[in-house]
PAVO-551394 format. One record per residue (C-alpha): residue in three letters; x, y, z. Coordinates in Angstrom, 1 decimal. Layout:
<pts>
(pt ALA,(X,Y,Z)),
...
</pts>
This chain:
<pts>
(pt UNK,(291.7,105.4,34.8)),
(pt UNK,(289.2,105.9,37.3)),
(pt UNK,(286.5,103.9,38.4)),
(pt UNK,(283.7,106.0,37.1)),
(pt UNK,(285.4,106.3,33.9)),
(pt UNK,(286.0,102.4,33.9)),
(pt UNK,(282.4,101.7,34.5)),
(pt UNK,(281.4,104.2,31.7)),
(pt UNK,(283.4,102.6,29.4)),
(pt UNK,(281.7,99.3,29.8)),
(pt UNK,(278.0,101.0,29.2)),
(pt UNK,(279.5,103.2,25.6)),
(pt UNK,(282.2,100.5,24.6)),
(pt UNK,(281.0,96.7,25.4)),
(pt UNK,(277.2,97.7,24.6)),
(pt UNK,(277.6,99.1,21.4)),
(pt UNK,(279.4,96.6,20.3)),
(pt UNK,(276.8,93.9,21.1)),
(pt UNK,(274.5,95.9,19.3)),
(pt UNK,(276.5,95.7,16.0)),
(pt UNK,(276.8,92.7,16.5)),
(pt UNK,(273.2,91.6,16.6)),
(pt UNK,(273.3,93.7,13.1)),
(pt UNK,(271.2,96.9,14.5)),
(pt UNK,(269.1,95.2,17.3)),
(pt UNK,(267.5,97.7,19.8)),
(pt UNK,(268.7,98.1,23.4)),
(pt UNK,(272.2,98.1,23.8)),
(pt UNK,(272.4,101.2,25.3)),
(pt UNK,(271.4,100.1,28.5)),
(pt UNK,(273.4,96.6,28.2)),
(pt UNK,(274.9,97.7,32.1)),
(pt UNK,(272.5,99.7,33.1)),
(pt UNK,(271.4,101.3,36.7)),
(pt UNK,(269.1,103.9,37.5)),
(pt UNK,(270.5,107.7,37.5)),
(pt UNK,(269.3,110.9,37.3)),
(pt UNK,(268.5,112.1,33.8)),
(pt UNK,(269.1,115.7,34.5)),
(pt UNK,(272.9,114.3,34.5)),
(pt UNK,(273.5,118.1,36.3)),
(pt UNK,(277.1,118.0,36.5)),
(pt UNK,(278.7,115.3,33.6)),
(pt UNK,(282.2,115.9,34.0)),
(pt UNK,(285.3,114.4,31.6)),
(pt UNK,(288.1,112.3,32.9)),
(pt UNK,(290.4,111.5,30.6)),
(pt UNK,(288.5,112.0,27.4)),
(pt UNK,(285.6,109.3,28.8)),
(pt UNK,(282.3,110.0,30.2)),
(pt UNK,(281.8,110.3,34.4)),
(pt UNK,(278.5,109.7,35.5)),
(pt UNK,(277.3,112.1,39.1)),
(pt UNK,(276.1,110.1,41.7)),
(pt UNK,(272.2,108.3,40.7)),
(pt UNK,(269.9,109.8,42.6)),
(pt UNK,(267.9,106.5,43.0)),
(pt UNK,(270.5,104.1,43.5)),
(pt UNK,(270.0,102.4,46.9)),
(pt UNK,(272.1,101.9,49.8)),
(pt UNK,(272.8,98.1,50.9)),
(pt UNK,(270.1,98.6,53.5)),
(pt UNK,(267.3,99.7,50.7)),
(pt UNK,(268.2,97.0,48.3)),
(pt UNK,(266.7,93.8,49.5)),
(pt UNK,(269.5,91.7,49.8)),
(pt UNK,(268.0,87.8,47.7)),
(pt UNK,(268.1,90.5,44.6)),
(pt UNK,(265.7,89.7,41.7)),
(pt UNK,(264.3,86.6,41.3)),
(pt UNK,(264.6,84.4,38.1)),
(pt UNK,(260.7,84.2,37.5)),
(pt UNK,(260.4,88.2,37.3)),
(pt UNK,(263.6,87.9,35.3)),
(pt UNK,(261.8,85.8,32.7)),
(pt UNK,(259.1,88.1,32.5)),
(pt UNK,(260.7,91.3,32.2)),
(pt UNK,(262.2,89.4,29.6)),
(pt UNK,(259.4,88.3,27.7)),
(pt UNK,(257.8,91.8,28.1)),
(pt UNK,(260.7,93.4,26.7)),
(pt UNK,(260.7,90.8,23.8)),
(pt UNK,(257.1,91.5,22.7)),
(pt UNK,(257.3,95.5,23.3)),
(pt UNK,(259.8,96.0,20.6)),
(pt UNK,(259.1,92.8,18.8)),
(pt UNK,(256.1,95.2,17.5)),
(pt UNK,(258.5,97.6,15.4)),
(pt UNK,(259.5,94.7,13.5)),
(pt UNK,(256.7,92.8,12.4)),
(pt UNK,(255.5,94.3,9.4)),
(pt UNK,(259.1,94.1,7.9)),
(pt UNK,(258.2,90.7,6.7)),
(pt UNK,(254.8,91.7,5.6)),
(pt UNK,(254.9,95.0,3.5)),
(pt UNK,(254.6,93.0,0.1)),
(pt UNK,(251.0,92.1,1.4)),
(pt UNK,(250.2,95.3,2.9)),
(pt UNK,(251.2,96.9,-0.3)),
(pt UNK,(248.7,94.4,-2.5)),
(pt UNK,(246.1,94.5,0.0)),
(pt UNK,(245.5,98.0,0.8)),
(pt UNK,(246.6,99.4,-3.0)),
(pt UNK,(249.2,101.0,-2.0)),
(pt UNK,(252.5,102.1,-4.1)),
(pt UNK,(256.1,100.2,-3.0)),
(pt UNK,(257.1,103.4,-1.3)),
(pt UNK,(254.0,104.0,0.7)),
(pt UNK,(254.1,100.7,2.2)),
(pt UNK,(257.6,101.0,2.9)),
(pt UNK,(256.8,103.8,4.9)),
(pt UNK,(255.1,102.2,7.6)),
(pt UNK,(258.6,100.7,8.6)),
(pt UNK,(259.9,104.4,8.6)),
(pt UNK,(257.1,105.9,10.9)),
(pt UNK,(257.4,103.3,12.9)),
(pt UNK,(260.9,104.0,13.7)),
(pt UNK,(260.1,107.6,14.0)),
(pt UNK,(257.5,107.0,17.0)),
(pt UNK,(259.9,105.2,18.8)),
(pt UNK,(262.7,108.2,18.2)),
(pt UNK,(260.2,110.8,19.6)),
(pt UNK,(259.3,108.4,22.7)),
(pt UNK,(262.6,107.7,23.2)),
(pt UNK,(263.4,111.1,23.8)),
(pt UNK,(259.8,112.1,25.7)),
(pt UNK,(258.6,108.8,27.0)),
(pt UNK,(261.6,106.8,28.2)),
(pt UNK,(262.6,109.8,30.9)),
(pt UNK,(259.5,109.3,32.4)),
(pt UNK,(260.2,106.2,33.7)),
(pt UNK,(262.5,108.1,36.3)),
(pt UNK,(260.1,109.9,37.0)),
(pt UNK,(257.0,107.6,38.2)),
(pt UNK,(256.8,104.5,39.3)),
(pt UNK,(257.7,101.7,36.2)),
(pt UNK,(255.8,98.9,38.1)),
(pt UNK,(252.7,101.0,37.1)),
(pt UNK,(254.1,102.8,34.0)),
(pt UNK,(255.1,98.9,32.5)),
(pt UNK,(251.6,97.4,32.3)),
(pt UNK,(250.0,100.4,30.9)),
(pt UNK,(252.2,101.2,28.4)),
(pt UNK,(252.0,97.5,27.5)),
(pt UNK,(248.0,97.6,27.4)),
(pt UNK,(248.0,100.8,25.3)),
(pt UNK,(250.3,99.1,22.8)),
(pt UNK,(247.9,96.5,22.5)),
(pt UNK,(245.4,99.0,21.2)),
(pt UNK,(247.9,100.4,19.0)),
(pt UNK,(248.4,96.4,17.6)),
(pt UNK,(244.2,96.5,17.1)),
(pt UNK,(244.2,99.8,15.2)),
(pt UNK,(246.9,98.6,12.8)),
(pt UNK,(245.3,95.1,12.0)),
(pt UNK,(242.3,97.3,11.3)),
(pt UNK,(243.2,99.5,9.4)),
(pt UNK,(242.0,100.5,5.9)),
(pt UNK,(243.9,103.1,4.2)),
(pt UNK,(247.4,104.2,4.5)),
(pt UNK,(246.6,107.2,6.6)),
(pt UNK,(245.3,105.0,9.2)),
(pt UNK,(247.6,102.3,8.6)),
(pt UNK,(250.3,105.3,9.1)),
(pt UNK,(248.8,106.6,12.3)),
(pt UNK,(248.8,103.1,13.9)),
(pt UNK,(252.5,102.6,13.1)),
(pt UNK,(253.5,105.8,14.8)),
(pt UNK,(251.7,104.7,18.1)),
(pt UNK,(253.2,101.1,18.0)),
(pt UNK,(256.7,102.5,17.8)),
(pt UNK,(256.4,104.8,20.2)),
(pt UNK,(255.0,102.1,22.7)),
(pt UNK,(258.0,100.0,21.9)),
(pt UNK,(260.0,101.8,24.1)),
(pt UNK,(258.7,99.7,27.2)),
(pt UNK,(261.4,97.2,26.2)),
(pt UNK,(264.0,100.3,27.0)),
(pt UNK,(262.3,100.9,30.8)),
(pt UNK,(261.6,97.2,31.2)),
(pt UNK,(266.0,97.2,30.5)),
(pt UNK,(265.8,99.6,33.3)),
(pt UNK,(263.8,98.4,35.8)),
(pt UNK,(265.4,94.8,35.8)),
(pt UNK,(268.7,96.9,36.9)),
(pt UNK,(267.0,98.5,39.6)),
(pt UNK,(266.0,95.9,41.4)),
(pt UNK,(269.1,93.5,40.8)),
(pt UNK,(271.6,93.1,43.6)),
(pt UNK,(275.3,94.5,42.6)),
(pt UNK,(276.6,91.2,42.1)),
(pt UNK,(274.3,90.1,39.9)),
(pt UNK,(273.1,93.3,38.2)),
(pt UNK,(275.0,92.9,34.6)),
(pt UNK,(273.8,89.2,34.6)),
(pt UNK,(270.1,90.2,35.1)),
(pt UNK,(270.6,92.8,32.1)),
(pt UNK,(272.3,90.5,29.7)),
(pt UNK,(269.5,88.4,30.0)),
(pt UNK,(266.6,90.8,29.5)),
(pt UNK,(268.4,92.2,26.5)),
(pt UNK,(268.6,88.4,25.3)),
(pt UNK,(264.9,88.3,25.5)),
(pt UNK,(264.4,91.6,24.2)),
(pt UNK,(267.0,91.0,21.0)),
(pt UNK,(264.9,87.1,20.6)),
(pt UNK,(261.9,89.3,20.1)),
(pt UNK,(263.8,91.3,17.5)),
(pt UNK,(265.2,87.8,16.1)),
(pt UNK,(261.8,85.9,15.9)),
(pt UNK,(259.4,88.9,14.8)),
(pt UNK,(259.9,88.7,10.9)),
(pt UNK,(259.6,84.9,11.6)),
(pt UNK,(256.4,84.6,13.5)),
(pt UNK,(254.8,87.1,12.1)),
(pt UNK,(255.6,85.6,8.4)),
(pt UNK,(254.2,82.3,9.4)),
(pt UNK,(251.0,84.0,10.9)),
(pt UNK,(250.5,85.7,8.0)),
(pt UNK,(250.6,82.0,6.1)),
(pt UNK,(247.9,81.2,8.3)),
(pt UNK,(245.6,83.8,8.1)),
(pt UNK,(246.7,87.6,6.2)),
(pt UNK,(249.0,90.5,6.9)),
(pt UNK,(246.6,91.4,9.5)),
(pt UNK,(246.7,88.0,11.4)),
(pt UNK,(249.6,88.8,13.1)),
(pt UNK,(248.6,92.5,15.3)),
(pt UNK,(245.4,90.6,16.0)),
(pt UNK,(247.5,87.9,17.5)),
(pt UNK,(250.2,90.2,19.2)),
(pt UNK,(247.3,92.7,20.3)),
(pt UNK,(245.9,89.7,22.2)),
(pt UNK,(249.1,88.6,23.7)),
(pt UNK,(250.3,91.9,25.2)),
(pt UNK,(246.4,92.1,27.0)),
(pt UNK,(247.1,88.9,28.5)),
(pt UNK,(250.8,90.1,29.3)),
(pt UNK,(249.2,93.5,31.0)),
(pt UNK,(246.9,91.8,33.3)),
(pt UNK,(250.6,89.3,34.2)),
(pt UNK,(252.6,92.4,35.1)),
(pt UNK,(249.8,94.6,36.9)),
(pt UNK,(249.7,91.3,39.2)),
(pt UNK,(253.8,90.3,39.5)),
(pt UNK,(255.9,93.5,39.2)),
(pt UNK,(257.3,94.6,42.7)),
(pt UNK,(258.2,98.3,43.8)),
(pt UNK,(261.3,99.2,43.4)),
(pt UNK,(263.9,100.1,46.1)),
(pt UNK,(263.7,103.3,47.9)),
(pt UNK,(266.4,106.4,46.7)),
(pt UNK,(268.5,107.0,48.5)),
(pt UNK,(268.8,109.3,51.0)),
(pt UNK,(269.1,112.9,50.0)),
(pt UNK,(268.4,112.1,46.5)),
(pt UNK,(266.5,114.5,44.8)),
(pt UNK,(263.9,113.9,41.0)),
(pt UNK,(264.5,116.5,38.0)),
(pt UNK,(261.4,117.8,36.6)),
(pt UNK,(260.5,116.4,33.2)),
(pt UNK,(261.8,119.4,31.6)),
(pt UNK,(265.3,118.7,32.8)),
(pt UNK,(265.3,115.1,31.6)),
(pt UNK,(264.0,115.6,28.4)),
(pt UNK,(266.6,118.7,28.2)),
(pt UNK,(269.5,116.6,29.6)),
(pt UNK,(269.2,113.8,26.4)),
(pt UNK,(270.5,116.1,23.8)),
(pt UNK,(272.8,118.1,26.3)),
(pt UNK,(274.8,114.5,27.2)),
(pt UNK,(275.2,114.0,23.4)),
(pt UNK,(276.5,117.8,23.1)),
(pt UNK,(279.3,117.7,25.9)),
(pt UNK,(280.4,113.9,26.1)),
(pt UNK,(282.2,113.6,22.8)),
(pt UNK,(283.1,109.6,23.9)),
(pt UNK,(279.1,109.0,23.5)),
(pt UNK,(278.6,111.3,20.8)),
(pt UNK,(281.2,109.2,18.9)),
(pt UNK,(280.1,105.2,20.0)),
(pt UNK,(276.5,106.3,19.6)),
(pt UNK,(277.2,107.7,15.9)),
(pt UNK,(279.1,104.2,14.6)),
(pt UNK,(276.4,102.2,16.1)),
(pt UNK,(273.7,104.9,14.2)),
(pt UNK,(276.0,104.2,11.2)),
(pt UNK,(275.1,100.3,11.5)),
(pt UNK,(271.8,100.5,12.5)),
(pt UNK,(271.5,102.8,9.3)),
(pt UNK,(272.8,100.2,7.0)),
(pt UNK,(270.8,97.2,8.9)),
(pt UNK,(267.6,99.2,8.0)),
(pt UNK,(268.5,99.7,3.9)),
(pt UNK,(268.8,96.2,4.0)),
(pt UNK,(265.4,95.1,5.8)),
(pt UNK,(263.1,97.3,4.4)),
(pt UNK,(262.9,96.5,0.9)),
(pt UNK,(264.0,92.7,1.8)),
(pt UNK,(260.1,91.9,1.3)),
(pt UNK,(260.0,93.3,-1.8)),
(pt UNK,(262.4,91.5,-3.5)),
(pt UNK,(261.9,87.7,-2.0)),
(pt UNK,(257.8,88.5,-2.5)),
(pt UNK,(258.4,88.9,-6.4)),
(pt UNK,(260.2,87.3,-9.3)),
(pt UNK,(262.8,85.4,-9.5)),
(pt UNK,(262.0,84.1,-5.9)),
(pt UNK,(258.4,84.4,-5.2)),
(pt UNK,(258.9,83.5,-1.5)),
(pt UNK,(255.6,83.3,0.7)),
(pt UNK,(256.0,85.6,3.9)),
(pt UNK,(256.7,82.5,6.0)),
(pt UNK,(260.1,82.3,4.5)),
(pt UNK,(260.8,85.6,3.9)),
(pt UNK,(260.5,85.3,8.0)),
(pt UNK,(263.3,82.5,8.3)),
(pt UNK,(265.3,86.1,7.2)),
(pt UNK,(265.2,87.3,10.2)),
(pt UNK,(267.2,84.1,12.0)),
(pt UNK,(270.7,85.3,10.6)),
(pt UNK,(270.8,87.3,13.7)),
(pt UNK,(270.7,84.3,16.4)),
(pt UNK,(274.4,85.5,17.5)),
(pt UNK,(273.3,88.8,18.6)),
(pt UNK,(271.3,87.0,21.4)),
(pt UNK,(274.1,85.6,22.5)),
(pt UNK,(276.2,88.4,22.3)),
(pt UNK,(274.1,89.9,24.5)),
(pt UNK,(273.9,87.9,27.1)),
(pt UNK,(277.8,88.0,27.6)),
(pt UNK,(278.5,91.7,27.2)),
(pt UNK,(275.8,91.9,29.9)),
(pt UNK,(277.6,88.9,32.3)),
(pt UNK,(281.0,91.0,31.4)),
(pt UNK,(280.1,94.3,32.9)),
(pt UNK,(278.4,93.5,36.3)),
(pt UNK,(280.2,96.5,37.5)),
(pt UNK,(279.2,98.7,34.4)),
(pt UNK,(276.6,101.5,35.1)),
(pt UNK,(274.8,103.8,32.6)),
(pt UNK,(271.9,106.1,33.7)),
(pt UNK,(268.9,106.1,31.7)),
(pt UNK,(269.1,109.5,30.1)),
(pt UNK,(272.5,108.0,28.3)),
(pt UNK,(270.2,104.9,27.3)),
(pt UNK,(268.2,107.9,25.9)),
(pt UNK,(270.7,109.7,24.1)),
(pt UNK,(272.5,106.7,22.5)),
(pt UNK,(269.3,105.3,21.0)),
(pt UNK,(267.9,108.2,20.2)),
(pt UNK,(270.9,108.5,17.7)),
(pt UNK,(271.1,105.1,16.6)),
(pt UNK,(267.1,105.2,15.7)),
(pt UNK,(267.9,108.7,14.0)),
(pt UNK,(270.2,106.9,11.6)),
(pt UNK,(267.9,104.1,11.1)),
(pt UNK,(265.0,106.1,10.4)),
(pt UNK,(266.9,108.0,7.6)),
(pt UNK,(268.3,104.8,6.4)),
(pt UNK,(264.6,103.3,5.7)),
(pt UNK,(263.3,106.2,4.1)),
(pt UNK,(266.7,106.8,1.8)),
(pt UNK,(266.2,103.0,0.9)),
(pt UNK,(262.0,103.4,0.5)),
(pt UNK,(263.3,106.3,-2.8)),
(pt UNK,(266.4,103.9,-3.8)),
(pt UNK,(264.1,100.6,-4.5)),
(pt UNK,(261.4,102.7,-6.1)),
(pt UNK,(264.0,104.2,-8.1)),
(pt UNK,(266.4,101.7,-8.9)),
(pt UNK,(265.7,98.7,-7.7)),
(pt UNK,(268.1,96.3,-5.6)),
(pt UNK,(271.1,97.8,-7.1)),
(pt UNK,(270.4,100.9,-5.5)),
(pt UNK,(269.8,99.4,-2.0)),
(pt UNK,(272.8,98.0,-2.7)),
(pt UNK,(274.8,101.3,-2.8)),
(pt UNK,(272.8,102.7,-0.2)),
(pt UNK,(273.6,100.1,1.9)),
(pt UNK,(277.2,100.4,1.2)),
(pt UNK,(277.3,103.9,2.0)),
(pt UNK,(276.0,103.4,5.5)),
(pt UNK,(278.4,100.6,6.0)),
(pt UNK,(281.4,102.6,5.0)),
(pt UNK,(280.2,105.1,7.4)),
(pt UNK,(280.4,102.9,10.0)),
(pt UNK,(283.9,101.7,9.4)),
(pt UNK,(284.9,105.3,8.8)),
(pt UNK,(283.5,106.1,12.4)),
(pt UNK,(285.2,103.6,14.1)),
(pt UNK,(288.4,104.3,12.7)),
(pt UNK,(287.9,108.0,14.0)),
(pt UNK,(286.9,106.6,17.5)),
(pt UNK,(290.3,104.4,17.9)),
(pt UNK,(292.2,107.1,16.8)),
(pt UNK,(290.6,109.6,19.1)),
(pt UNK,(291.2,106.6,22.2)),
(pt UNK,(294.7,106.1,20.9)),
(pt UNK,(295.9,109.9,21.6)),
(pt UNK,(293.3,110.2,24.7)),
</pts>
């Protein structure tokens, strides 16, 4: 096997499974990330596994500065990655009280969950290519400051449509946690490159792992609203932190050349159409995201009412089952220091997963309204089968490859 396909391996195989692991947490896809051209131009096969061209903006020895990235700006991309997607997740613990306070049905409040995934979906595929595009250290703090607006719009709204609207645009500023992935790998030395990703991915999967909790405990505090007011706050502070700390990133190399936006955006679904090794890992891990959203979206529902009349605090504590994701994480990252995955197959991975998530949360909105926890139950079930069935085709298909 050649190196490429080796390395490619390690970014479609190890990653994934992290992911699962974490039960559906975002950002696996770029678990051994680098920075490569979108456009993908020439994606060949090798062996039935995926071979990356050459990046265009990966540096030489001499661009790279050689003391790599330092462990403060590794905390902070961290932390920034955390809160960015931790966004997506808050209301999960909170849609009981949305639903009382703003009137709402069960299935309208379990909607905001679903548009919320769908923002990030469209950003994934129109956003995230932009951050080969222009320069992240700027692109960062300003998506992180308009995500704070988004946070204020939500906490204020008043009706669903509004409350709806809000969703959308905090979803689709999550994807700063996906570029944040990104630029860590940029400006990490070789050596130390899948170490500085396994630990940004921790951070971002703790902010995953702790959303439903904090938020639930806010909420205790104060109402459903307590919580974007808080995180609104937070990411202004956390703007005005990376406008002042992120570096530049190292030069391209020579000779490289940018795609246009066009041919990024184009490339995502044209690497899911011709790499059948990606096409297949990014399905299974859609599959499991799928069945990981049936089971959190209603989740409020039923701990909120009777038998259990739970107070969002501890419908919250939920959302620690998933500590061993972080740690998960952390190795796969530590494991594939020579891995390398561009961000347009970041793109195209997540872009599937969300697809499957977002269909899972609306299927599962109908099932509870319709049949209660029994029906999320089979829902959920189908989604997991799906999964297994998946991976059974993938190591068959590796088997006679």
């Amino acid at each position: 096997m050649s190196t490429v396909s080796r390395r490619i391996r390690a970014a479609a195989g190890v990653a994934p499974s992290a992911v699962t692991i974490a039960v559906g947490n975002v950002g696996a896809g770029t678990a051994s990330g680098t920075r490569h051209s979108p456009a993908m131009p020439r994606v060949s096969r090798l062996g039935g596994t995926i071979a990356t061209p050459r990046p265009y903006a990966t540096s030489s020895a001499a661009d790279r500065p050689a003391a790599g990235i330092s462990q403060s700006l590794v905390f902070l991309l961290a932390v920034t990655t955390g809160l960015s997607v931790a966004a997506m997740y808050y209301a999960q613990s909170l849609l009981d009280e949305v639903r009382d306070a703003l009137g709402l049905s069960t299935g309208t409040a379990g909607l905001l969950v679903t548009v919320t995934q769908a923002g990030y979906l469209a950003a994934l595929i129109l956003l995230v290519p932009v951050g080969d595009l222009v320069a992240r250290r700027r692109l960062i703090p300003a998506l992180v400051a308009a995500q704070a607006l988004a946070l204020f719009l939500l906490a204020g709204a008043t009706s669903a449509t509004q409350l709806m609207i809000a969703g959308v645009a905090v979803g689709a500023l999550s994807v700063t946690a996906q570029i944040g992935v990104a630029f860590a790998a940029s400006l990490a030395a070789d050596a130390e490159r899948g170490r500085v990703v396994g630990t940004v991915m921790s951070g971002l999967l703790l902010g995953i792992l702790l959303a439903r909790t904090v938020a639930g405990w806010l909420a205790d505090l104060g109402s459903w609203r307590t919580p974007y007011w808080v995180a609104g706050a937070v990411q202004l502070l956390l703007c005005a932190v990376l406008a002042l700390c992120l570096p530049a990133e190292p030069r391209a190399g020579a000779g490289a050349g940018r795609p246009s936006y066009r041919e990024a955006v184009a490339s995502v679904p044209k690497l899911l159409r011709e790499e059948p090794l990606l096409r297949r890992r990014a399905l299974y891990g859609a599959a499991s995201f799928g069945a990981f959203s049936v089971l959190w979206t209603p989740l409020s529902f039923l701990l909120s009412d009777a038998p259990y009349d739970y107070s969002t605090g501890v419908i919250g504590l939920f959302g620690l089952l998933g500590l061993m994701g972080v740690l998960a994480a952390s190795l796969a990252g530590r494991a594939a220091d020579q891995g390398r995955a561009g961000q347009v197959t970041t793109a195209a991975y997540m872009a599937t997963y969300f697809t499957c998530g977002l269909a899972g949360s609306l299927a599962v909105t109908t099932a509870y309204s319709a049949g209660g926890w029994t029906a999320v139950s089979l829902t959920g079930a189908a989604f997991g089968l799906a999964a297994l069935a998946l991976v059974g085709w993938d190591a068959v298909v590796a088997r006679r490859g």
